[in-house]
C-alpha positions in Angstrom: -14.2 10.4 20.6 -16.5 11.8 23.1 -17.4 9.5 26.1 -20.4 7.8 26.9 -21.7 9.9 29.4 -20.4 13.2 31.4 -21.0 16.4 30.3 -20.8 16.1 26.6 -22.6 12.9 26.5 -23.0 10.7 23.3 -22.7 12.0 20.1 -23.3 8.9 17.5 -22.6 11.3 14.7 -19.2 12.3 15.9 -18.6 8.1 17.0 -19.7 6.9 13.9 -17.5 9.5 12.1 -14.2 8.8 14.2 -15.1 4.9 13.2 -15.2 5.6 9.6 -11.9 8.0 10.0 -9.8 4.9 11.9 -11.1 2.2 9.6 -10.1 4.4 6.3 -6.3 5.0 8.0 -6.7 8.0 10.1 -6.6 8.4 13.9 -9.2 9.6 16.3 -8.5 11.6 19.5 -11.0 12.4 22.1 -11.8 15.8 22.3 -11.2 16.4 25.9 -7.8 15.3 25.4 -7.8 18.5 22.7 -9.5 20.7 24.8 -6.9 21.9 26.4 -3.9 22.5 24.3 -6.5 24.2 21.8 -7.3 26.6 25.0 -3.7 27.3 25.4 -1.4 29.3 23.2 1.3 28.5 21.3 4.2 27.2 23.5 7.6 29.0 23.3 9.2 26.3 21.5 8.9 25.9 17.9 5.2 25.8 17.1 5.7 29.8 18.3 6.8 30.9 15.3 3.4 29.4 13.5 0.9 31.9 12.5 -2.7 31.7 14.3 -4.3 29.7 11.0 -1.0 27.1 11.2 -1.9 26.5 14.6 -5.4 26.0 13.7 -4.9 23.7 11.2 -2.8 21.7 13.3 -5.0 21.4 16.1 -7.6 20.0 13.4 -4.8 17.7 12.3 -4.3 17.0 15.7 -7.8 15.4 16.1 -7.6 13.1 13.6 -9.1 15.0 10.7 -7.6 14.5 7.4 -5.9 17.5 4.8 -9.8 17.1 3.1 -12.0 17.6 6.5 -9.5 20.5 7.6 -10.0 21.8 4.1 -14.1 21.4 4.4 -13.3 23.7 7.8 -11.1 25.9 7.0 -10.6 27.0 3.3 -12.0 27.1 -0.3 -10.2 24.6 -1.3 -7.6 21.3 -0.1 -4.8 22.9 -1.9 -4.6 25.7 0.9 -4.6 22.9 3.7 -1.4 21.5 1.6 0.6 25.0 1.6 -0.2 25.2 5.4 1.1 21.6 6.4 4.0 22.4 4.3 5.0 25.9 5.7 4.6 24.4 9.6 6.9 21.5 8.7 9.2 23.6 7.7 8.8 25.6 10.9 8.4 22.6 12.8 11.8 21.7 11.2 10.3 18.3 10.0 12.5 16.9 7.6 10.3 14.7 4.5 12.3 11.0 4.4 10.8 8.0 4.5 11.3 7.0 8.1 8.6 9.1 9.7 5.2 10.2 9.1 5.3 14.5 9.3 1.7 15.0 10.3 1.8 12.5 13.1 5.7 14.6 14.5 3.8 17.9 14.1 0.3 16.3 16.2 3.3 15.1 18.8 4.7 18.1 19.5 1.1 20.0 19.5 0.3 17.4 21.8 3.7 17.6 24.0 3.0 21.0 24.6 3.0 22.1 28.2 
C-alpha cells in the first residue's frame, strides 16, 4: 500500500482495495517494496529459468493480487493464470503438500532476490 504522503501520495482507491484484499485472505505489499525487484531481472538462481510472462505473473502475485486480479491483467481468462502458477512451481521446484502455501514460497524467493 502506497504511503501517506511522498512522491506517490495517497491513493484511496488502491488503500481501500489492499483492505478489501487482506480482509478476504490475501496479502498486501507496498509497492515501493516491489518496485525494485520488478526493475531488476530475473536472478541467476531458479526463477532464471522462468519465461518473461512467469515472471510477470509472479511479481503480480507477489503484490498481493489473487490468480483472478492477475487473470483481469494479464489474460482472457483465470484458467491461463492457473497453467502459469503451475509451470513456475514446478520450475521453482515447489513441491504441493500440505505443509506450505506454494504461492507465498514462490513471492519469497521473488522477494529474496538480490
Amino acid at each position: 500500500m502506497g504511503g501517506l504522503g511522498g512522491a506517490g501520495g495517497f491513493d484511496a482507491d488502491q488503500f481501500i482495495g489492499s483492505l478489501e484484499r487482506v480482509a478476504a485472505g490475501g496479502a498486501a505489499m507496498d509497492p515501493a517494496v516491489i518496485a525494485k525487484p520488478l526493475s531488476a531481472s530475473p536472478p541467476e538462481r531458479g526463477l532464471s529459468q522462468l519465461t518473461e510472462r512467469e515472471y510477470e505473473v509472479l511479481g503480480l502475485m507477489a503484490e498481493g493480487l489473487s490468480n483472478q486480479a492477475v487473470g483481469r491483467r494479464l489474460f482472457p481468462s483465470d484458467s491461463a493464470v492457473g497453467k502459469y502458477t503451475t509451470s513456475m512451481f514446478g520450475k521453482l521446484r515447489i513441491a504441493d503438500d500440505d505443509d506450505t502455501n506454494r504461492r507465498v514460497r514462490a513471492v519469497l524467493s521473488y522477494l529474496d532476490q538480490p
